[in-house]
Structures are given as C-alpha cells and as structure tokens.
ROTIGU-61481 format. One record per residue (C-alpha): residue number from 1; residue in one letter; x, y, z. Coordinates in nm, 3 decimals. Example, Ala and Ser with C-alpha at 12.3 -4.5 7.8 and 13.67 -1.06 7.14 Angstrom:
BEGIN
   seq   type         u         v         w
     1      A     1.230    -0.450     0.780
     2      S     1.367    -0.106     0.714
This chain:
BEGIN
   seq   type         u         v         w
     1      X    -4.312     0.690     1.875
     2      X    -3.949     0.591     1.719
     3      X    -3.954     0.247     1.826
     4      X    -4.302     0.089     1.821
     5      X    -4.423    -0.097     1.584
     6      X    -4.775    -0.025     1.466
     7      X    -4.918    -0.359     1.277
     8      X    -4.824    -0.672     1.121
     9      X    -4.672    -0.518     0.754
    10      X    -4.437    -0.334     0.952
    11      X    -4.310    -0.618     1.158
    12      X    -4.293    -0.820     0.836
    13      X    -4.089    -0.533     0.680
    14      X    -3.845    -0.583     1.004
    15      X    -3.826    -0.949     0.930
    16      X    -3.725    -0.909     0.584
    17      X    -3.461    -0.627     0.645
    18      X    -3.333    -0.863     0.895
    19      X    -3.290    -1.095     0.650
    20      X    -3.150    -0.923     0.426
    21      X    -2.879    -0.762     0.643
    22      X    -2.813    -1.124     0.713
    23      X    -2.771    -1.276     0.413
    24      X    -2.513    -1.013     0.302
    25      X    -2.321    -1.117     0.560
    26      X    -2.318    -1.427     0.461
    27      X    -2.292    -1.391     0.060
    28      X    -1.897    -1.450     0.096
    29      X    -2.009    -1.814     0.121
    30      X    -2.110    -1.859    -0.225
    31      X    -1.956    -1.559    -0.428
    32      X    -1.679    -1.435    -0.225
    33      X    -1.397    -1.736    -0.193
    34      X    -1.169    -1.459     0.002
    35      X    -1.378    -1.372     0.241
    36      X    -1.562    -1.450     0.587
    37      X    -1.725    -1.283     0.825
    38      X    -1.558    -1.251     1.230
    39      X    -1.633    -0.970     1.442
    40      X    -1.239    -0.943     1.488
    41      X    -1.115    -0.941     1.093
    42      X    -0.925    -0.609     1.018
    43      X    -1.064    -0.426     0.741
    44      X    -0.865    -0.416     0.403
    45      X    -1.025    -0.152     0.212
    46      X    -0.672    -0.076     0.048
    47      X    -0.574    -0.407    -0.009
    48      X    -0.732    -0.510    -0.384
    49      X    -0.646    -0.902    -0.344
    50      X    -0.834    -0.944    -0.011
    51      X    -1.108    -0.637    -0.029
    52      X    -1.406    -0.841    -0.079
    53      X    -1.405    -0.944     0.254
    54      X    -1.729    -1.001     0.442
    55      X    -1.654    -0.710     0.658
    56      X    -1.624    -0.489     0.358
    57      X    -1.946    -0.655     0.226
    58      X    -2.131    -0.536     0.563
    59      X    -1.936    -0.197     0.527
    60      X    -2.154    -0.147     0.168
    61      X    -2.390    -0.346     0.145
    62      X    -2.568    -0.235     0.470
    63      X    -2.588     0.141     0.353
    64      X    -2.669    -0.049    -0.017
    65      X    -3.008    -0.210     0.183
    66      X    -3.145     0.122     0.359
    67      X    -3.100     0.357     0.004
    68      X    -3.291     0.076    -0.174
    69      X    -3.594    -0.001     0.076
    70      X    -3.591     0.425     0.149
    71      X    -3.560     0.469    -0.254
    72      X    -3.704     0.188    -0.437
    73      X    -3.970     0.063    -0.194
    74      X    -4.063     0.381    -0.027
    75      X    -4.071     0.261     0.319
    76      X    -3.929     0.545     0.488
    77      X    -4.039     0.443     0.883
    78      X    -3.667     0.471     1.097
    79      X    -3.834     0.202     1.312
    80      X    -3.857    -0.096     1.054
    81      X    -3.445    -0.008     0.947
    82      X    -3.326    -0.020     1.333
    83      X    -3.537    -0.294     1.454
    84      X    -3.392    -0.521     1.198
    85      X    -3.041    -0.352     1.271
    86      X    -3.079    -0.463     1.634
    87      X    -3.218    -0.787     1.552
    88      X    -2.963    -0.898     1.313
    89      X    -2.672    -0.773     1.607
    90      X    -2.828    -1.005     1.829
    91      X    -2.834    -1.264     1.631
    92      X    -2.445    -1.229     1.561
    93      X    -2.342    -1.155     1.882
    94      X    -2.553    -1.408     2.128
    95      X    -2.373    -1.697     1.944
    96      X    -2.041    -1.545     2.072
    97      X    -2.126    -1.449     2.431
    98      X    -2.235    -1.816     2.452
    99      X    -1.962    -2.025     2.326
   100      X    -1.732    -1.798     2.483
   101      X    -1.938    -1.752     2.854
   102      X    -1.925    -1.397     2.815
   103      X    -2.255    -1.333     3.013
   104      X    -1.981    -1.460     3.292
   105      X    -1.827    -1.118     3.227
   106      X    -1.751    -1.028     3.601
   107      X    -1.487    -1.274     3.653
   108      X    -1.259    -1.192     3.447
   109      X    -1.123    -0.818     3.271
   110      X    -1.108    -1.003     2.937
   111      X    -1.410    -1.168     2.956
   112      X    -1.595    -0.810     3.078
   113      X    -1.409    -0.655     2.772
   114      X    -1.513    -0.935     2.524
   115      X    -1.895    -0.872     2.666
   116      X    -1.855    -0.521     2.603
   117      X    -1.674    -0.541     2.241
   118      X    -2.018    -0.739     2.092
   119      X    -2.251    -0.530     2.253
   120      X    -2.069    -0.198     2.101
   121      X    -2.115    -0.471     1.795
   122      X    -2.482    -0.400     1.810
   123      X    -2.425     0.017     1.864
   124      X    -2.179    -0.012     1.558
   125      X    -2.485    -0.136     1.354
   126      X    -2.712     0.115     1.467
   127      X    -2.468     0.393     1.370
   128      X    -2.453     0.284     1.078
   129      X    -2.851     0.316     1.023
   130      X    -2.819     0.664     1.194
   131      X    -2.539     0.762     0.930
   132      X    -2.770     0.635     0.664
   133      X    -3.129     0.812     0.803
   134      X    -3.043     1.046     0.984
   135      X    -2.745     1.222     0.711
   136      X    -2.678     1.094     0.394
   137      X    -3.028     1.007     0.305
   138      X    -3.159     1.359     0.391
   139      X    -2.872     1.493     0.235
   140      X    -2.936     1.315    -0.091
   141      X    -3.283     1.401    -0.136
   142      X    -3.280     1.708     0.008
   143      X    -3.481     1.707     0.307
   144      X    -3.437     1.818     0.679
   145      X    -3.217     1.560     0.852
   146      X    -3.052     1.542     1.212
   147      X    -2.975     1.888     1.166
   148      X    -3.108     2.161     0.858
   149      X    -2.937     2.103     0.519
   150      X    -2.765     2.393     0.455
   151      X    -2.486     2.250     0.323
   152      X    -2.626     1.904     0.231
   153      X    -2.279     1.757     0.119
   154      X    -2.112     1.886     0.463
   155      X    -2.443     1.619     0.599
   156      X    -2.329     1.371     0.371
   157      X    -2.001     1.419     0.455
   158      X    -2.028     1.382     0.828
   159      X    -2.276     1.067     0.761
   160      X    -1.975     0.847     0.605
   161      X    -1.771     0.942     0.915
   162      X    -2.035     0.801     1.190
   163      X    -2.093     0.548     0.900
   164      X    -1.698     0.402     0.843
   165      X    -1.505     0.507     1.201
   166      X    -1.705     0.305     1.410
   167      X    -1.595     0.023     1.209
   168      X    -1.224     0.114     1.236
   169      X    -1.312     0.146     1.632
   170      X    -1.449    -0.170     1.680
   171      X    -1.162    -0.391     1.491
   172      X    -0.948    -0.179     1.695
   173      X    -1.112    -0.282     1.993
   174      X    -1.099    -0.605     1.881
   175      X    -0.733    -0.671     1.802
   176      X    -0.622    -0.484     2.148
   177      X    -0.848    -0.726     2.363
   178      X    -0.635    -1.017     2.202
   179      X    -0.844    -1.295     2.285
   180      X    -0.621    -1.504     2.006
   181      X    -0.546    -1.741     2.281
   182      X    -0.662    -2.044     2.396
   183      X    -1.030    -1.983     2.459
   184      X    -1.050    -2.002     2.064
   185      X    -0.902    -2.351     1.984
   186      X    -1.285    -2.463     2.018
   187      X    -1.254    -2.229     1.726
   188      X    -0.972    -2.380     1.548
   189      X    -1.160    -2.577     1.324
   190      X    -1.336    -2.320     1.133
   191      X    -1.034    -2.101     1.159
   192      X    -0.841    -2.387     0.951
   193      X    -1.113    -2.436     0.691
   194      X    -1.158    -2.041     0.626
   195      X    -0.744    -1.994     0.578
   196      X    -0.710    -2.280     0.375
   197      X    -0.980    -2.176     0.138
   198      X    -0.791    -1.876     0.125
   199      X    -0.450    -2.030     0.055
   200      X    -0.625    -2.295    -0.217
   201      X    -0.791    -1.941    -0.359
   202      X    -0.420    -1.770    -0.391
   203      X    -0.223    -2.054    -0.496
   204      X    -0.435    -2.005    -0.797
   205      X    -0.362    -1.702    -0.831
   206      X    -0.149    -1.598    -1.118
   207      X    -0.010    -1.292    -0.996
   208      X     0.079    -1.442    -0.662
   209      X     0.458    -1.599    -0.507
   210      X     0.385    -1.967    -0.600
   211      X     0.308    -1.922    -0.960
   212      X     0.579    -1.678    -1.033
   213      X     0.870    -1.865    -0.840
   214      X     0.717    -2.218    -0.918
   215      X     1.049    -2.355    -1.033
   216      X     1.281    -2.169    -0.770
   217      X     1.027    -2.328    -0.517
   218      X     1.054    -2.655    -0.644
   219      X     1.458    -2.621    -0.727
   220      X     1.558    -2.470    -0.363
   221      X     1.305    -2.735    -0.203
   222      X     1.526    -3.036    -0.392
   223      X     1.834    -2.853    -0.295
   224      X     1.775    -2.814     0.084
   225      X     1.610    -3.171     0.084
   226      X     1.299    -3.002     0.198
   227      X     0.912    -3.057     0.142
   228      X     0.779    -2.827    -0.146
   229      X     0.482    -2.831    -0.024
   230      X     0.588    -2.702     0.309
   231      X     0.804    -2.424     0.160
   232      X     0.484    -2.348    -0.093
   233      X     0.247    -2.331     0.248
   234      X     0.452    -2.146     0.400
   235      X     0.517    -1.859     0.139
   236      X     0.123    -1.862     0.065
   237      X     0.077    -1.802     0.430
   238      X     0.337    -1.517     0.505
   239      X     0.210    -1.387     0.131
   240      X    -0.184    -1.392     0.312
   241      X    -0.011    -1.197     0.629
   242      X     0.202    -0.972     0.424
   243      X    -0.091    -0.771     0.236
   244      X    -0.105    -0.608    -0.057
   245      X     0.129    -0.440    -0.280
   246      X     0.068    -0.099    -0.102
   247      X     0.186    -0.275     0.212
   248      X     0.487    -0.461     0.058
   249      X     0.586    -0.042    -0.135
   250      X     0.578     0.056     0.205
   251      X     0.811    -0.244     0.322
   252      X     1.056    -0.136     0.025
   253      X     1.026     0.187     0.102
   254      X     1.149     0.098     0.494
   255      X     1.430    -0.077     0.313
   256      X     1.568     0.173     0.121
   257      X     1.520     0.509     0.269
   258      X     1.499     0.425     0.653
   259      X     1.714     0.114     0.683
   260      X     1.832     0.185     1.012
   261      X     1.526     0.204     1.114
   262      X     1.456    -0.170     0.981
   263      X     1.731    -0.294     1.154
   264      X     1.666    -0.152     1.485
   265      X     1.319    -0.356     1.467
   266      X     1.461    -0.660     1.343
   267      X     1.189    -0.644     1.066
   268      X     1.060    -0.989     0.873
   269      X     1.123    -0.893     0.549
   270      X     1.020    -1.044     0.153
   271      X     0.766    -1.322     0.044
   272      X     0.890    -1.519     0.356
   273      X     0.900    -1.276     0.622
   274      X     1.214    -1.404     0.761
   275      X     1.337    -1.192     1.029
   276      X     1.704    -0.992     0.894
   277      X     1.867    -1.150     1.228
   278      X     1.777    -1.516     1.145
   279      X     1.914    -1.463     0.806
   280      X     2.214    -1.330     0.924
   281      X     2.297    -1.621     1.118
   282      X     2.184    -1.874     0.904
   283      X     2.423    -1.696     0.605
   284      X     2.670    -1.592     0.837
   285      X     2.647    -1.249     0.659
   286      X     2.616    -0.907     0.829
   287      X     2.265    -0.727     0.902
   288      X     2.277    -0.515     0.653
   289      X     2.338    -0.783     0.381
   290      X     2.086    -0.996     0.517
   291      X     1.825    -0.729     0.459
   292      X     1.939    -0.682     0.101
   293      X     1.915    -1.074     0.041
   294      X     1.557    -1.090     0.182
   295      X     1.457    -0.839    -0.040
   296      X     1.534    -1.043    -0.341
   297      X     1.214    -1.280    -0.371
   298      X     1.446    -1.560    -0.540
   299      X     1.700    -1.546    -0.255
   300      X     1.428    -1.428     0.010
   301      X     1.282    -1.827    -0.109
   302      X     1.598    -1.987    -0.055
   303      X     1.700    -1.845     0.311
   304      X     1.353    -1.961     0.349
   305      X     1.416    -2.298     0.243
   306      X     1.786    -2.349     0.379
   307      X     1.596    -2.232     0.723
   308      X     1.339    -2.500     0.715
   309      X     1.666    -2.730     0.646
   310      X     1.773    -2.622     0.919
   311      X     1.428    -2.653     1.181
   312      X     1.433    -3.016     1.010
   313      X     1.785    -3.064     1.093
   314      X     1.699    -2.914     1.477
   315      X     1.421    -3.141     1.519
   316      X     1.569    -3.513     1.441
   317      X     1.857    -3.420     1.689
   318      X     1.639    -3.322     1.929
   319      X     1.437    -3.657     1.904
   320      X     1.717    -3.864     1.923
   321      X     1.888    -3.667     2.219
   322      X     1.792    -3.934     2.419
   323      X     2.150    -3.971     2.642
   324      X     2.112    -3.775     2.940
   325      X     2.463    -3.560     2.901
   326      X     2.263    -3.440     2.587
   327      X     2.242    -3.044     2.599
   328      X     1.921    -3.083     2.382
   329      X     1.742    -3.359     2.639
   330      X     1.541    -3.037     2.801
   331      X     1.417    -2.965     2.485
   332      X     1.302    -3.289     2.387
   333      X     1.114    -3.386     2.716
   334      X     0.916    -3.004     2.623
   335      X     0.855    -3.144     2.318
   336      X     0.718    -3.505     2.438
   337      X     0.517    -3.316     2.710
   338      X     0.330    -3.085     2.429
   339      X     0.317    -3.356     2.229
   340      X     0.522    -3.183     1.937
   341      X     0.532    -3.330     1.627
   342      X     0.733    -3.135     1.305
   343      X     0.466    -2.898     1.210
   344      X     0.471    -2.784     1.548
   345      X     0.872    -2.712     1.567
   346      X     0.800    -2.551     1.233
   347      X     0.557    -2.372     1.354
   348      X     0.679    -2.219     1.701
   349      X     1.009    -2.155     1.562
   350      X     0.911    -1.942     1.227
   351      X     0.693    -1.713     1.428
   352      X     0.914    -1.717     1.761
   353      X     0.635    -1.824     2.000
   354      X     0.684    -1.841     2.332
   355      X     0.520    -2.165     2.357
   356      X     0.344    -2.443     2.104
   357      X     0.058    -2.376     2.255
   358      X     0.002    -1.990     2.163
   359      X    -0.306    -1.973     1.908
   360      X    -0.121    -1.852     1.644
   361      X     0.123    -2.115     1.670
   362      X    -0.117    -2.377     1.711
   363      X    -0.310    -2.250     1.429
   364      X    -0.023    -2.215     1.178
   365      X     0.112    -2.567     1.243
   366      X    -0.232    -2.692     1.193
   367      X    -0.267    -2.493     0.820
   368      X     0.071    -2.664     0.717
   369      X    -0.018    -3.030     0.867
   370      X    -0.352    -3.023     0.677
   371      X    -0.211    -2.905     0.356
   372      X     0.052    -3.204     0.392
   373      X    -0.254    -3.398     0.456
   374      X    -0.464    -3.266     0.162
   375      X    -0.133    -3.315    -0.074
   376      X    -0.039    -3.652     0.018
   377      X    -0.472    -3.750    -0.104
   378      X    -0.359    -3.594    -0.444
C-alpha cells in the first residue's frame, strides 16, 4: 500500500526527511541574512539582491532532499518522502491556524479562506514530492513514471511545472486574501525584527542608495533640517519595496516610452517612490516635470527630503492647533485619539493610508521609530 508504513527504519527514515525539510526552511537563520520564511512572501526568483529567500530555499532545496535520499541513499519507498512532506506541512501550518483561530473558519469568509490557503499549504508540498517521484526522477533515470517515458525530457518538463506553479498559486492566493490587517499586529514584532535585519543587511550594501548618495543624503538632510537617519530609513525601505534592477528597467522603461501611461496611474517613481502628483505640488512644477525630477536619484532624494520637511512642518502645526477656530483642530483630536506620534504622521502620509492603524502603516512607522531608537544607542 502507498501510505503504510511497514517497520520502525522506515518511520525513522520519515523522521529524518522531516527534519530535514525543516531545517532548510529554517537555514536563512544562520546563512541567509535576506531571508525568512512566511507562507505569504512573494517569490523573487528574478530579483538577484533578495533571491535567497527562504521561499526560494524551499523551492530547491526540497527537490535537492528527494534526488539525494532517491540517489545517494537508495531509499526509493514514495511513502517515507510524503509522510515527511505531510508532516513537516503540519507542523508549519497548525502554528498559524492557532494564533490566528482559523479552525473558527465558519464565521468569517476571511477566516474560511485563511483555513483553506494553509491547508492547500500542505497539497503545495505534496506536489512538489509528486513532481519529484512521480516525473523528474523517472525521467532522469530512465524508468516508467506517472505515465511511460517516451519522451523523458517532455516528463521532466511537465514535473518542474506541477513542481514551481503551485508555488506561484499559493503566494497568489496569499496576497489576494490580504490578511495584512490588524489580526497580524500580534505579528508585528517579528515582522519588525525580520525587515530591519534586512535594512541593516542593505545599508551595507555597496551597490545599494545609501552608500552611493551618502553625501547627498547627509547634504539634503542638513538642508531641509531633517533627520538623516529618517531620510536613510526611508530610502532603504522604498529601495527593499522597489526590487531589483529588472524591476526598476521596467520602471524606466514606463518613463520613457509609455509616459502617459505613468501619469494616468499617478506612479511612485525613483529610490523614494514619491508619487509624480506629490512632487508636483511640493515643486510647484507640472506632471510631466515632476516625473523627470523623480527619475534623477539625486533630485528623486531631495523631493524626498524637502517632503519630509514638509510632514515635519504639518505635524508641529497640527499639535499646536489647539484654538478652536483652528482648521487643523479635527486633525489633531484624530491624532490624540490614535495616539500619533511623528513616525506615525510620517508614516500614514508617505504611503497615503487611510488610517494609522492600517498594518502597513503601523508597520512602517514602527521600522523608522526603531531605527531612530537603534541610532540614538550608537
């Protein structure tokens, strides 16, 4: 039978899989400072900075664990690779459905749709072992798979498909249910920790915004009478979200060829992301200028700056609109109520949030207030 286990070695061999599926989901800890493992991260298999990425590690390294025990050990029972499959899936995804109260799926659609995204966690592993067994192995060594190898690399070829798509599917699945919201600030201190090692990882980085505009940084930051260190966080963050360089060609290529087009969507543009219609107001310039400007990383830096002059400026008038004929009075009882302090303005204002209490609001004034924090113990 395909799933029983006949005696003690091969329940030890499931153990040991297990652990080993494990534990290279977890090697980002030690050798990976990029990288962590969440069953929502988007996969950046074109993106050279951030591809070692624990999802990326799963992607390989799972396929990497089934060729060695198949090749190098011999064991070559289907049963020991998707017992530990499913056993390492449960072990991820229980953890979730718990803090969360997903087994509470029925009273809510999210809930229900967060339930159903980890367990099609669990099938996305076991496709993964089928692509493996049941195709590429076969096809490799030349033996009858799921279906006769006539054309062994057409088996091969159809094994990466079941083996990559169902990855693409589930972070899919994952972004659309958008559960980036409140039920995750229980969250929000391991969200800060894994971004800021990020951030601390780039800032090294010699090929990255802060060490090749460290002077303009520092020069636009003294001019605008704001906080380096804020205008640094801030660029290393919107650098993070911005991607790679095949993502920032594309942006250029919006620029020049479609720009119409980049208008139309009010894109954020350059290593700030500053949206073209803020910089037209803030320069008092046209659109169309704006866009150029942001496209300049020295002057994209110092609309960036002169804007968080400006959110500074915005904030200390708000707190002292304290006479009730004050236009701004509304906003400063919103901002006693949410207990707003200047990361938060920051915050909700650079990324146009609704409210200070969106996650990604929330989250993003908490990455700049502890790298204040972290500064100020230097």
């Amino acid at each position: 039978m395909l799933y029983s286990i006949q005696d003690g070695k091969e329940l030890f061999e499931i153990i040991i899989f297990a652990i080993l599926f494990f534990v290279s989901f977890k090697l980002h800890k030690n050798f990976i400072p990029k990288g962590y493992f969440t069953i929502t991260e988007i996969v950046y298999f074109f993106d050279l900075k951030r591809f070692w990425t624990a999802s990326n590690i799963r992607v390989f390294l799972i396929g990497a664990i089934i060729f060695l025990g198949y090749y190098a050990f011999g064991i070559t029972n289907h049963t020991i690779y998707y017992s530990a499959l499913l056993l390492v899936g449960v072990l991820h995804s229980i953890p979730v459905i718990q803090r969360y109260e997903l087994y509470y799926f029925w009273r809510g659609l999210k809930r229900a749709a967060l339930f159903l995204l980890n367990i099609f966690y669990v099938i996305v592993l076991f496709l993964m072992g089928f692509a493996c067994l049941e195709f590429m192995i076969p096809a490799v060594v030349g033996k009858t798979g799921y279906f006769n190898q006539i054309h062994p690399s057409v088996s091969f070829g159809i094994g990466v498909v079941i083996y990559i798509v169902p990855i693409f599917l589930e972070f899919t699945a994952a972004q659309r249910t958008n559960f980036l919201d409140l039920m995750r600030i229980r969250f929000l201190h391991t969200d800060i920790i894994i971004i800021l090692r990020n951030l601390d990882a780039m800032e090294k980085d010699n090929g990255g915004v802060i060490a090749n505009y460290s002077k303009d940084i520092l020069n636009f930051a003294d001019k605008y009478n704001v906080s380096s260190n804020l205008l640094s966080s801030i660029l290393l963050i919107e650098e993070f979200n911005r991607g790679s360089s095949s993502q920032q060609a594309l942006e250029r290529f919006l620029v020049y060829f479609l720009p119409s087009r980049v208008l139309k969507y009010d894109m954020s543009l350059g290593c700030g992301q500053v949206k073209i219609t803020t910089a037209s107001r803030l320069l008092s310039i046209s659109k169309g200028e704006a866009m150029q400007r942001l496209m300049d990383p020295i002057q994209n830096i110092e609309i960036c700056a002169r804007y968080l002059a400006l959110l500074k400026k915005q904030f200390h008038e708000v707190l002292l609109a304290t006479d009730s004929k004050n236009p701004k009075r509304h906003e400063r009882a919103q901002i006693k109520k949410n207990e707003m302090d200047y990361f938060d303005y920051v915050a909700q204002n650079y990324l146009g949030s609704v409210s200070p209490k969106e996650y990604g609001s929330v989250l993003y004034a908490a990455i700049l207030r502890n790298r204040a924090r972290n500064k100020r113990k230097k």
